[in-house]
C-alpha positions as CSV (number, residue, x, y, z in Angstrom):
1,X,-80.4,302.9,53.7
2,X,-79.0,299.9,55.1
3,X,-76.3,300.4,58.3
4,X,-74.5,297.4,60.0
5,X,-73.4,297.2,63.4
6,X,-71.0,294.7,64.3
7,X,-71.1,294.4,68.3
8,X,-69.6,290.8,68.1
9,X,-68.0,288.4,66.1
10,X,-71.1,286.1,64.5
11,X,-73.3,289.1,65.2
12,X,-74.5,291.9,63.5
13,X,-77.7,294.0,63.6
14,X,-79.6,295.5,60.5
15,X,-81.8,298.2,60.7
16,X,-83.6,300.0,57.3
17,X,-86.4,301.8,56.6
18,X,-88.7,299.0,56.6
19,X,-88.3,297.7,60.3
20,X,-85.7,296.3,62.5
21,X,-84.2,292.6,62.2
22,X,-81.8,291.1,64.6
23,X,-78.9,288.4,63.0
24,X,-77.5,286.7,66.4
25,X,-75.5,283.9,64.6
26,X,-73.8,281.1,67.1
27,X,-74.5,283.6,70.0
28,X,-76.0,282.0,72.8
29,X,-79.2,283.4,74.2
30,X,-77.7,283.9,77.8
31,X,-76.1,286.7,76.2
32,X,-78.1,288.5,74.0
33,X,-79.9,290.9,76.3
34,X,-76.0,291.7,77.4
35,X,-75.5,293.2,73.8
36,X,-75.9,296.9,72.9
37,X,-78.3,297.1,70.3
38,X,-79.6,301.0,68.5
39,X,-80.7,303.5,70.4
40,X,-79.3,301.7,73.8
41,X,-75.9,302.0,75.2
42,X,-76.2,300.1,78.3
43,X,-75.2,297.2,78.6
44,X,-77.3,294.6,81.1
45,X,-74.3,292.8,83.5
46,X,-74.4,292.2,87.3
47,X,-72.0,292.5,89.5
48,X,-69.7,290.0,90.5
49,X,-70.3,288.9,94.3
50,X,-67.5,287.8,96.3
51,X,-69.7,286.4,99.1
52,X,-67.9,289.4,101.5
53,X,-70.9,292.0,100.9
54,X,-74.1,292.0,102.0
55,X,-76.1,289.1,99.9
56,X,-79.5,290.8,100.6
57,X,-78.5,293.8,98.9
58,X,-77.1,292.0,95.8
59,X,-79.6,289.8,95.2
60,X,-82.1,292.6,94.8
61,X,-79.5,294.3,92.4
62,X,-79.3,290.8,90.4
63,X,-83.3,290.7,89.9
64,X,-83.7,294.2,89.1
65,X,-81.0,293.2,86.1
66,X,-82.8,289.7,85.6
67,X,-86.1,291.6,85.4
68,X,-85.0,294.5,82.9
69,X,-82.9,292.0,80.4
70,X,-86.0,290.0,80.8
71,X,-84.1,286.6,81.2
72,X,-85.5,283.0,81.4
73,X,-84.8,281.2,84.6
74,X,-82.3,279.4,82.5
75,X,-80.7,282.8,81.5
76,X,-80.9,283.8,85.8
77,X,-79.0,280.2,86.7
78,X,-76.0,280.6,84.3
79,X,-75.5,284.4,84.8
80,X,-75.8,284.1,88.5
81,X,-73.4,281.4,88.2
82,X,-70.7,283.4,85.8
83,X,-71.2,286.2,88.6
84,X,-69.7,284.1,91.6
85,X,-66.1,285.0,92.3
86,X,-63.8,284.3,95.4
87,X,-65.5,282.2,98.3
88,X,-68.7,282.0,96.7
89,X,-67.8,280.6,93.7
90,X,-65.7,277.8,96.1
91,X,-68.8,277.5,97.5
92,X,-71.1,277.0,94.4
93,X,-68.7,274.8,93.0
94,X,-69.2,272.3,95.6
95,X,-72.4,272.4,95.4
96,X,-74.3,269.1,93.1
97,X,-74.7,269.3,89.7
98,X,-78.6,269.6,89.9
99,X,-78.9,272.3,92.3
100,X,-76.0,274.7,90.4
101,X,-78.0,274.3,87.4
102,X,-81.3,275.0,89.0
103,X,-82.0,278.8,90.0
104,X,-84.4,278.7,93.0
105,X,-82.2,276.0,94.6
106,X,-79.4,277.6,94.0
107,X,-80.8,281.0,95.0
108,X,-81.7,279.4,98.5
109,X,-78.4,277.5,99.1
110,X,-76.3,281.2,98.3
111,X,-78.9,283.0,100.8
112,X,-78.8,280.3,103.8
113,X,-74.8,280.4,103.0
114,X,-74.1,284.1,102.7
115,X,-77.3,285.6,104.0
116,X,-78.5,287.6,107.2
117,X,-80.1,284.8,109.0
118,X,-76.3,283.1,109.2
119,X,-74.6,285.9,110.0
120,X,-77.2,287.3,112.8
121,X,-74.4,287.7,115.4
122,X,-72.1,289.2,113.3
123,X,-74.6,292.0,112.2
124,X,-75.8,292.0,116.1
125,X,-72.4,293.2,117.2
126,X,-71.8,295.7,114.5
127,X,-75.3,297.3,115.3
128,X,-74.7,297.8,118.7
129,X,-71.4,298.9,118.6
130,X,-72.5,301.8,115.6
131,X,-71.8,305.1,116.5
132,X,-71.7,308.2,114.4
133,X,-68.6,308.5,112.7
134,X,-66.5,312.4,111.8
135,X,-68.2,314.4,109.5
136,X,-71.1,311.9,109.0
137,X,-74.3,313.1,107.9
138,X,-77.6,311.8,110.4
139,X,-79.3,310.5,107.5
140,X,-76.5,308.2,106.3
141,X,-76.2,306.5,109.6
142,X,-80.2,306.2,109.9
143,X,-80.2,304.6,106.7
144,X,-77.5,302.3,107.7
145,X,-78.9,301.8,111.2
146,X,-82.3,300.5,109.5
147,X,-80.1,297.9,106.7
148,X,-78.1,296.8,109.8
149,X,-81.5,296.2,112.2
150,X,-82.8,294.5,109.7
151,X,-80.4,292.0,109.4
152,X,-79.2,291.8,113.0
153,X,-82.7,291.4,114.2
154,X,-84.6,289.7,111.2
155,X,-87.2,287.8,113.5
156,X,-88.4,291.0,114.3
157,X,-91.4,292.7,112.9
158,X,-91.0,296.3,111.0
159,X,-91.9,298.3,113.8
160,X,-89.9,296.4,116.3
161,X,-86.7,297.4,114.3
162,X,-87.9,300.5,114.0
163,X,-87.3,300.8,117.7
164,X,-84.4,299.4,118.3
165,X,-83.1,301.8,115.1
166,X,-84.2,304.8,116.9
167,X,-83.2,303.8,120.1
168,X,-79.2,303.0,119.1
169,X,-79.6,306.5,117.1
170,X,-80.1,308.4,120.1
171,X,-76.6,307.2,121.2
172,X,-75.3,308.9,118.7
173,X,-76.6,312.4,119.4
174,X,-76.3,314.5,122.2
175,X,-78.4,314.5,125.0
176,X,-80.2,317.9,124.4
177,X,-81.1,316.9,120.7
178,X,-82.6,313.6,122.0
179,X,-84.8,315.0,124.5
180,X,-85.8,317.7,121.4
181,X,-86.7,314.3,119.5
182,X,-88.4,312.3,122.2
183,X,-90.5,316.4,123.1
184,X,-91.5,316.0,119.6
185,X,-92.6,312.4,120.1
186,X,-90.4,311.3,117.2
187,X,-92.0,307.3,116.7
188,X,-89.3,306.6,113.5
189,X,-86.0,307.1,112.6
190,X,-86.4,309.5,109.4
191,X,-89.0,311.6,112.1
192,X,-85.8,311.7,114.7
193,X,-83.4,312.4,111.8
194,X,-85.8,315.5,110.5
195,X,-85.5,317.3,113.3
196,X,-81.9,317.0,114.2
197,X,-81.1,318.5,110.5
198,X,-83.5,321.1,111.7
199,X,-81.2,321.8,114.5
200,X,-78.1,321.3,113.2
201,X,-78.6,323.7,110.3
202,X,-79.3,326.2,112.5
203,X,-76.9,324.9,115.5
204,X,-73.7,323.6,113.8
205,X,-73.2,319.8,113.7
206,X,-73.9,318.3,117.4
207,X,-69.7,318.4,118.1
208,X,-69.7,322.1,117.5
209,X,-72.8,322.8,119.8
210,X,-71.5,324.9,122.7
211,X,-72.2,323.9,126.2
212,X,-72.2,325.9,129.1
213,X,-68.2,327.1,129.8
214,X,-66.5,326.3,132.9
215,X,-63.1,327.7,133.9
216,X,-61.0,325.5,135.6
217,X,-58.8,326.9,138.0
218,X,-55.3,325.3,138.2
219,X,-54.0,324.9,142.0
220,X,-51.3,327.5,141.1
221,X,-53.7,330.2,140.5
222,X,-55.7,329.4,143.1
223,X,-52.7,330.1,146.0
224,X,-51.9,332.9,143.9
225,X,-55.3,334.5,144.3
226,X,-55.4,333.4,147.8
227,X,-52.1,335.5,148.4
228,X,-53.3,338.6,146.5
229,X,-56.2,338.5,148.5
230,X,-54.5,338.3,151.8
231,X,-52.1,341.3,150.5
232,X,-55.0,343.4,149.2
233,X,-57.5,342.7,152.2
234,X,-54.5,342.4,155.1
235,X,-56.8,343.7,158.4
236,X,-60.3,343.5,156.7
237,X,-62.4,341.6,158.9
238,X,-65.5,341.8,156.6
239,X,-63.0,339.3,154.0
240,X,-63.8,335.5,154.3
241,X,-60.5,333.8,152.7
242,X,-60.4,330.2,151.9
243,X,-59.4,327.6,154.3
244,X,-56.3,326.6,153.9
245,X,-57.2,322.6,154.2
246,X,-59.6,323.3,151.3
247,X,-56.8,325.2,148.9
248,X,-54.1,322.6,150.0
249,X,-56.7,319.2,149.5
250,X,-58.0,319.7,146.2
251,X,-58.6,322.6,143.0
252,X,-61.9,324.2,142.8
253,X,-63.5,325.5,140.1
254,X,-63.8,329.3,139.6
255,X,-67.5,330.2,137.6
């Protein structure tokens, strides 16, 4: 039984009892591994990259799709290059001839253009400035405290960012749950973020954990008390009422 799949004009794919055989006619080889073929509906394609995210992150999304389509280095240089879009293709396209069609030169001129090391101040500023945002969960800004240390402080060894992660993480938290973290001798940001899920399942999340309560006493009330006191305690000696310089100055607080 023969079936034929046509998945591109000058393509088609055979398959019988006898064994597969692939027809790829004027196709060009960059985009085979791109093709669905039986039994496999995905289809191999990077992203496009813009040059506005995060190159670090892309790049390692590119390989991981280099390495599964199993492409040559010539395959990696054209596809890379068909990915660009936006600044970075403004970029690559002033770039010479010889080091757009070469893919470790080209790889190195994207990354000292678009990577961490060139935007170190930029990623400096957002990491210090990170706070934890409404209805954020602790482990999504640990995880994006670590990606941001990383690239903010990239001269820095692995535990050194560490640090600095845990350390900007506390700011985030109230004081209580940091002195729970630092009691437990927390030394990394998943330990510190462990044991404030701990407590906030059991707590509430850290803007619904009740503090102490402190009635404030409005000045009005206070001379209103102060008259009640004088009306119900008129003659008592035994009655200490407020100076008046105190009640006239400045409110006090009632406990």
């Amino acid at each position: 039984m023969e079936r034929n799949f046509e998945v591109h004009p000058g393509v088609s794919y055979f398959e019988n009892n006898s064994g597969h055989e692939r027809k790829w006619g004027n196709v060009p080889r960059l985009y085979r591994e791109q093709l669905p073929i039986a039994g496999h509906t995905t289809t191999i394609r990077p992203d496009a990259y813009s040059g506005s995210d995060d190159w670090e992150e892309y790049f390692s999304h590119f390989q991981d799709c280099a390495e599964l389509g199993k492409w040559s280095m010539e395959d990696r240089v054209l596809t890379l290059a068909e990915s660009l879009k936006g600044p970075a293709r403004t970029f690559y396209m002033s770039l010479p001839t010889h080091e757009r069609r070469t893919y470790s030169i080209l790889v190195r001129r994207l990354e000292e253009r678009f990577g961490s090391a060139r935007q170190q101040n930029r990623w400096l500023s957002r990491f210090e400035i990170r706070k934890r945002n409404s209805g954020e969960t602790v482990a999504a800004l640990g995880d994006d405290l670590r990606q941001m240390v990383q690239k903010a402080y990239c001269n820095l060894d692995s535990m050194a960012q560490e640090v600095l992660a845990l350390n900007q993480l506390y700011k985030s938290i109230p004081l209580e749950m940091k002195c729970r973290c630092v009691d437990r001798e927390c030394k990394t940001v998943a330990d510190a973020v462990d044991i404030i899920e701990r407590y906030e399942a059991l707590l509430g999340e850290s803007s619904d954990i009740k503090k102490t309560s402190v009635r404030s006493v409005s000045y009005e009330n206070c001379i209103e008390n102060k008259v009640d006191m004088e009306w119900r305690n008129n003659g008592d000696q035994n009655v200490r009422l407020f100076p008046n310089s105190q009640i006239m100055t400045e409110p006090f607080k009632c406990f």
